[in-house]
PyMOL CGO cylinders between C-alpha atoms (Angstrom):
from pymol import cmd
from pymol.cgo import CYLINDER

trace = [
    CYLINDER, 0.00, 0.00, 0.00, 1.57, 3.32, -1.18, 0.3, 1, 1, 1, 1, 1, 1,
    CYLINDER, 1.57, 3.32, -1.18, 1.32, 6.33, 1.69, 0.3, 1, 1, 1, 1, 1, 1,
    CYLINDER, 1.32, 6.33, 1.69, 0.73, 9.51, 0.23, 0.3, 1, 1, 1, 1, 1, 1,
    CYLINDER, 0.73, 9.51, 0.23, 2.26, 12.45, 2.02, 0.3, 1, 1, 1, 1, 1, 1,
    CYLINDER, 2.26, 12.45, 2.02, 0.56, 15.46, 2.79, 0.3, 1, 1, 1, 1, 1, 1,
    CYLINDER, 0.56, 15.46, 2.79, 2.34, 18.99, 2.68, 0.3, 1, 1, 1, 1, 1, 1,
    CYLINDER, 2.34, 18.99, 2.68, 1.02, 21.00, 5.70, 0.3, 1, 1, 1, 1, 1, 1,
    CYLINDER, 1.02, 21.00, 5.70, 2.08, 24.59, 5.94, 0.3, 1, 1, 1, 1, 1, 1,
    CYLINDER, 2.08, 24.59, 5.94, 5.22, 25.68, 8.66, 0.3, 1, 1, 1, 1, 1, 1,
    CYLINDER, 5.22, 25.68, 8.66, 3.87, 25.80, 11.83, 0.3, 1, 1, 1, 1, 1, 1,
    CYLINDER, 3.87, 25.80, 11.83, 3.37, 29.31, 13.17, 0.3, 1, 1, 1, 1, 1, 1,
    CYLINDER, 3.37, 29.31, 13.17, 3.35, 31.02, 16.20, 0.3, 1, 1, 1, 1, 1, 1,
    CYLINDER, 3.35, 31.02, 16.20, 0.06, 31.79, 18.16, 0.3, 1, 1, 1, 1, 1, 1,
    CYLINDER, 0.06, 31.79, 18.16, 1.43, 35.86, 17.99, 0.3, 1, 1, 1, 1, 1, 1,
    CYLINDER, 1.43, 35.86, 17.99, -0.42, 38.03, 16.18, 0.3, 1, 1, 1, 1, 1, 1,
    CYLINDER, -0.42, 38.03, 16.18, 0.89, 40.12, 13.56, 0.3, 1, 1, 1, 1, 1, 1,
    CYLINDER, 0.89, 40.12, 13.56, -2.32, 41.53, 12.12, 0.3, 1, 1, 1, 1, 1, 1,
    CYLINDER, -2.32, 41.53, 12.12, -1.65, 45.42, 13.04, 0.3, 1, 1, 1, 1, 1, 1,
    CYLINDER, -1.65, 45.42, 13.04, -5.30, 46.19, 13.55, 0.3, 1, 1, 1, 1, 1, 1,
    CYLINDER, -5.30, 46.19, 13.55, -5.29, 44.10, 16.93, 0.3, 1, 1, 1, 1, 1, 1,
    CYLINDER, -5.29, 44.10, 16.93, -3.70, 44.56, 19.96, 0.3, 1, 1, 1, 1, 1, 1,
    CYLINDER, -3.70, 44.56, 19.96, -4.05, 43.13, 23.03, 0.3, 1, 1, 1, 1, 1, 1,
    CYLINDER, -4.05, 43.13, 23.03, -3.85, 46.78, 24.82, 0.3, 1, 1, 1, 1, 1, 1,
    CYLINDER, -3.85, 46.78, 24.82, -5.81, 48.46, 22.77, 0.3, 1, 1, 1, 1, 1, 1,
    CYLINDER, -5.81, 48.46, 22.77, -8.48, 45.61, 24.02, 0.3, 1, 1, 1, 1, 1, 1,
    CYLINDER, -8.48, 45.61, 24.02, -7.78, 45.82, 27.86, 0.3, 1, 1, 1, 1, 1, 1,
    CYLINDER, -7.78, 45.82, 27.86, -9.86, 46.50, 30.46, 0.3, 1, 1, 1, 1, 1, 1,
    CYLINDER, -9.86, 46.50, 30.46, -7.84, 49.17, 31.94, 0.3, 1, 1, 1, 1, 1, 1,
    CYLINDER, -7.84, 49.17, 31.94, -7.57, 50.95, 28.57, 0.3, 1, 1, 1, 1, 1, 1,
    CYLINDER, -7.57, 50.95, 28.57, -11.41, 50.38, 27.80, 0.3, 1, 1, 1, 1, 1, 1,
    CYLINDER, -11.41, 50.38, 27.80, -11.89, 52.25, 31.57, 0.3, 1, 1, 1, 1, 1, 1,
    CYLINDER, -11.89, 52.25, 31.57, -9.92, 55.19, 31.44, 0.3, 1, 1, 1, 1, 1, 1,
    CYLINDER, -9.92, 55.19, 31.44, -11.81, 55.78, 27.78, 0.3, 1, 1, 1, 1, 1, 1,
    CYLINDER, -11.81, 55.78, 27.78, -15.18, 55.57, 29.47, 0.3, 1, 1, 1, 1, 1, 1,
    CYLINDER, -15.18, 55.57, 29.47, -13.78, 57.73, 32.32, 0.3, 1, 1, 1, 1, 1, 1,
    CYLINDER, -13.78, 57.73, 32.32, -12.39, 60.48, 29.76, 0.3, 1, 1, 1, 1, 1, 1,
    CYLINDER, -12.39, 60.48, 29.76, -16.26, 60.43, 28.16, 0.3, 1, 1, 1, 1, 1, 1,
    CYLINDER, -16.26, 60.43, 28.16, -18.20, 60.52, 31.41, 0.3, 1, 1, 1, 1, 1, 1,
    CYLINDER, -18.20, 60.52, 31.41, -15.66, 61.52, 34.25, 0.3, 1, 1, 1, 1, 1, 1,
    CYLINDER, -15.66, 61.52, 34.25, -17.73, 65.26, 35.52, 0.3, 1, 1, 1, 1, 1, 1,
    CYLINDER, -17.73, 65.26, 35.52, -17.00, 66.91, 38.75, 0.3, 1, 1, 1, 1, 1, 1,
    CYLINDER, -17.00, 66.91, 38.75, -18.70, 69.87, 37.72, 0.3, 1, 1, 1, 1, 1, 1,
    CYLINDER, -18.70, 69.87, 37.72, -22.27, 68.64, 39.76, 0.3, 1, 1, 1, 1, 1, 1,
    CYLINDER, -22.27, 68.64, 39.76, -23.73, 68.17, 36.45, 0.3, 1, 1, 1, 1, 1, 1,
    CYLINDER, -23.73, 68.17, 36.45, -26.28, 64.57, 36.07, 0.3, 1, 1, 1, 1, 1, 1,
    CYLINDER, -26.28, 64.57, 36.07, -24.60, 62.83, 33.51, 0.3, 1, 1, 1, 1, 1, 1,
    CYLINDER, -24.60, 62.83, 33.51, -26.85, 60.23, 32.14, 0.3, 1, 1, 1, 1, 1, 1,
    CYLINDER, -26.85, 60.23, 32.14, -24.76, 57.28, 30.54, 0.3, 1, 1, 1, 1, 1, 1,
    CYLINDER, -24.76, 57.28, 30.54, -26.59, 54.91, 28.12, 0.3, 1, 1, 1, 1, 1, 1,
    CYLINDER, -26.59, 54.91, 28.12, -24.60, 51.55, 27.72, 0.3, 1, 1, 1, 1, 1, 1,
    CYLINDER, -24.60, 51.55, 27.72, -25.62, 50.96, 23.93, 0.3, 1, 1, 1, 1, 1, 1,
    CYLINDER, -25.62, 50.96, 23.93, -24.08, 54.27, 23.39, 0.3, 1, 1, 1, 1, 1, 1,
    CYLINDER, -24.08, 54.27, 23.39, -21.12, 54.16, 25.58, 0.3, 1, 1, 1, 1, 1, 1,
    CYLINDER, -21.12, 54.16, 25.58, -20.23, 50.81, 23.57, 0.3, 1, 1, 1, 1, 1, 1,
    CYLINDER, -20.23, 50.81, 23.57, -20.79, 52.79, 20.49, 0.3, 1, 1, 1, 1, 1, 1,
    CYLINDER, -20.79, 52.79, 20.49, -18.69, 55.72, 20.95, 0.3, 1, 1, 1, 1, 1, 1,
    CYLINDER, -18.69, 55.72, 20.95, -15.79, 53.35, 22.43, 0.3, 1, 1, 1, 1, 1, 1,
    CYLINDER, -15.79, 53.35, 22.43, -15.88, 50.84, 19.75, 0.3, 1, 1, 1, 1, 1, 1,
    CYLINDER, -15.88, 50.84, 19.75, -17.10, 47.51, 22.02, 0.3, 1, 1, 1, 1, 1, 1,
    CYLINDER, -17.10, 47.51, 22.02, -19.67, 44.81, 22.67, 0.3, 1, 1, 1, 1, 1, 1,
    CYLINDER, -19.67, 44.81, 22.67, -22.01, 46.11, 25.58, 0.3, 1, 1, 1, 1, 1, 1,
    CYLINDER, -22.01, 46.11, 25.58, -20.55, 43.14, 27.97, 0.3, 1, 1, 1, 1, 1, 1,
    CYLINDER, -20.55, 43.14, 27.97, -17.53, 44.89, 27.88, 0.3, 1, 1, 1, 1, 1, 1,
    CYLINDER, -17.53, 44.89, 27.88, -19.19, 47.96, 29.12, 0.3, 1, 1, 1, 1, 1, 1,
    CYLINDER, -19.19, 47.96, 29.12, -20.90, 46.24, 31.81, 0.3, 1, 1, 1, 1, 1, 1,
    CYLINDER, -20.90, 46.24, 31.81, -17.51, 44.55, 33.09, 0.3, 1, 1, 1, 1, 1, 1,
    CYLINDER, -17.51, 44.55, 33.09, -16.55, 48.42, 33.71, 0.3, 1, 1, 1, 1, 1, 1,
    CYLINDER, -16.55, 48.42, 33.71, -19.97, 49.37, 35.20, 0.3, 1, 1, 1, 1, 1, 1,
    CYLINDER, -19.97, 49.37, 35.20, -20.22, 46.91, 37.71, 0.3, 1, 1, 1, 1, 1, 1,
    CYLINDER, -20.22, 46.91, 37.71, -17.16, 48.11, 38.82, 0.3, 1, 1, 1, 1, 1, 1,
    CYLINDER, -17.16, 48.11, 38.82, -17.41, 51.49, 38.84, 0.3, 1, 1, 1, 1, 1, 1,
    CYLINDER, -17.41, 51.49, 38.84, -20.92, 51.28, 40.02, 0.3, 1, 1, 1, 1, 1, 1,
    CYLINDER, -20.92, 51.28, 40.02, -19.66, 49.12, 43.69, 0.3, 1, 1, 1, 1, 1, 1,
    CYLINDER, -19.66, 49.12, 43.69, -16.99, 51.84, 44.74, 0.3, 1, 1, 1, 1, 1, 1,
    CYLINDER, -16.99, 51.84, 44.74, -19.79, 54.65, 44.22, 0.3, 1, 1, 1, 1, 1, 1,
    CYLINDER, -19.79, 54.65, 44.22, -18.81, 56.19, 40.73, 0.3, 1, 1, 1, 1, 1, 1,
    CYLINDER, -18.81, 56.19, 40.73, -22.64, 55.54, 38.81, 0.3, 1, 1, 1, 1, 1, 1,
    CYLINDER, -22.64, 55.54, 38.81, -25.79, 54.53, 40.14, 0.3, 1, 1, 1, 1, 1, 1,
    CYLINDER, -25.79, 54.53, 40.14, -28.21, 51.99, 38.33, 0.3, 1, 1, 1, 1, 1, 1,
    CYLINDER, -28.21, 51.99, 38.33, -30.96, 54.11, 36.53, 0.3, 1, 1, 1, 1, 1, 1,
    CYLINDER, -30.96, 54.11, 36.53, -33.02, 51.59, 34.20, 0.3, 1, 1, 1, 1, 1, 1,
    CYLINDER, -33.02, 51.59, 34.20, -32.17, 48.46, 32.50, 0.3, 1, 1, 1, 1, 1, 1,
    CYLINDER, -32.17, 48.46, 32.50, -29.09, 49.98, 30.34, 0.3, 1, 1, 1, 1, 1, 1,
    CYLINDER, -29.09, 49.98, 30.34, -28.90, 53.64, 31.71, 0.3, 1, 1, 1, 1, 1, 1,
    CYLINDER, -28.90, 53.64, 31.71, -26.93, 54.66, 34.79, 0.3, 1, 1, 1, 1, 1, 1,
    CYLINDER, -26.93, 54.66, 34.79, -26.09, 58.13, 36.25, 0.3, 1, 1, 1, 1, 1, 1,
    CYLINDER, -26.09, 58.13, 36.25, -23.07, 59.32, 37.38, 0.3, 1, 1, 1, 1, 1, 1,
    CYLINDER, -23.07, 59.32, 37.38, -22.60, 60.28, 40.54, 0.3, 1, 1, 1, 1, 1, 1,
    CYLINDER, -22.60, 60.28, 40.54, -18.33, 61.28, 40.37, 0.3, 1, 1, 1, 1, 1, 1,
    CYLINDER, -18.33, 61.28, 40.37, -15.44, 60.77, 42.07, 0.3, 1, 1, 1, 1, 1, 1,
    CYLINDER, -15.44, 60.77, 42.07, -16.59, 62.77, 45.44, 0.3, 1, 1, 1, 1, 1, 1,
    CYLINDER, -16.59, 62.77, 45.44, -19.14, 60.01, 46.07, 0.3, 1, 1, 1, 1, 1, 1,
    CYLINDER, -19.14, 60.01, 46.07, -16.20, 57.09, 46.40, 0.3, 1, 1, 1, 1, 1, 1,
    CYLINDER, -16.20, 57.09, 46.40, -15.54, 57.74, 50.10, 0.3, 1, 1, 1, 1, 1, 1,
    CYLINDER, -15.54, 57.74, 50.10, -19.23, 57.42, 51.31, 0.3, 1, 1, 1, 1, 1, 1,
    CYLINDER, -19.23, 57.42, 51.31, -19.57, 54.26, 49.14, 0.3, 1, 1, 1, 1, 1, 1,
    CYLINDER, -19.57, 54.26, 49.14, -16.40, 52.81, 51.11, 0.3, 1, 1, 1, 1, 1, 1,
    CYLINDER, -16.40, 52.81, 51.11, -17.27, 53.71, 53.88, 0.3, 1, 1, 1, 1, 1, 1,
    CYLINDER, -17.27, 53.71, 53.88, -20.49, 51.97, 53.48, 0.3, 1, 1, 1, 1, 1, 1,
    CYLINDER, -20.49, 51.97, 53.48, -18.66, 48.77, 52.40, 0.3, 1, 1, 1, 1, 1, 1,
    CYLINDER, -18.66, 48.77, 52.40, -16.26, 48.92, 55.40, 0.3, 1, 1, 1, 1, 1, 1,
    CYLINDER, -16.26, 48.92, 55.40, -19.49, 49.50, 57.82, 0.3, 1, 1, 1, 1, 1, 1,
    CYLINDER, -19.49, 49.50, 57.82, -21.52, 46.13, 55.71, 0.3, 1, 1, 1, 1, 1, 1,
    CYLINDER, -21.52, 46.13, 55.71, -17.59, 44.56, 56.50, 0.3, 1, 1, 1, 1, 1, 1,
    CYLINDER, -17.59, 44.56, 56.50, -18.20, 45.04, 60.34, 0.3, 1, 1, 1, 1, 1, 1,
    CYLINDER, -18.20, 45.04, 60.34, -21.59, 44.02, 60.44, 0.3, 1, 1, 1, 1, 1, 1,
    CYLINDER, -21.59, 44.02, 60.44, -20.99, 40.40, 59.28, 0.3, 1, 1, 1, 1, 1, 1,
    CYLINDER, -20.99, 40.40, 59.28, -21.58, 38.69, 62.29, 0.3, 1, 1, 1, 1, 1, 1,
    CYLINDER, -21.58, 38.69, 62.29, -18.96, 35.27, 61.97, 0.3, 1, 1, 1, 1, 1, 1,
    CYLINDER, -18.96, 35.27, 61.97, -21.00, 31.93, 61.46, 0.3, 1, 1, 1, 1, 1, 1,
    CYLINDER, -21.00, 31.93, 61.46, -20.62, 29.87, 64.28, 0.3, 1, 1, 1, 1, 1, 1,
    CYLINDER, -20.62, 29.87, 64.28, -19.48, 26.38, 63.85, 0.3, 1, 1, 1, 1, 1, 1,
    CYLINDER, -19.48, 26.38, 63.85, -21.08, 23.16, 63.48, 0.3, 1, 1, 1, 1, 1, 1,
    CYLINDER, -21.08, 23.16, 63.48, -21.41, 21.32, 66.79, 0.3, 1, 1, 1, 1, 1, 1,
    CYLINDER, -21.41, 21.32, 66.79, -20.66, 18.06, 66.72, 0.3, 1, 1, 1, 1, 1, 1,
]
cmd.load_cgo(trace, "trace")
């Protein structure tokens, strides 16, 4: 029985070298501090912040908005409006919502342990 040999390409390395994509330019970090430079206002104004678009203007999916929301909404930044709209409240509003979550810390009463 003859084998017949089969030409695969070179193997390449899994590291990109299509220009257009970048790992940084699809960070988390990086995606924040964009939404932060749209929304970030001290000046007492209400900002109202649609997620549809805040994904448009930054170039994402939604989920990837929400990953920054939920953040930004535990330490105090924006507060839940509706189902994709959230206010935001600024950078002044951090150290009350810490203070509430080290106040929630201290309340946890310990579970006691199973007796045997």
């Amino acid at each position: 029985m003859a084998s017949s040999a089969v030409d695969y390409p070179p193997a390449t390395t899994t590291t990109r070298r299509d220009t257009s994509y970048s790992r940084k330019q699809k960070s988390l970090s990086l995606l924040c501090s964009n939404f932060l430079s749209l929304y970030n206002r001290d000046d007492g104004a209400t900002v109202l912040i649609g997620l549809d678009d805040a994904a448009s203007r930054l170039g994402v999916v939604r989920r990837r908005i929400y990953d920054i929301v939920n953040v930004l909404e535990s330490v105090g930044l924006l507060s839940r409006k509706s189902k994709n709209t959230y206010t935001w409240k600024g950078f002044a509003a951090v150290p009350d919502a810490l203070k509430e979550l080290q106040e929630e810390g201290l309340d946890l009463t310990p579970i006691p342990a199973p007796v045997d």
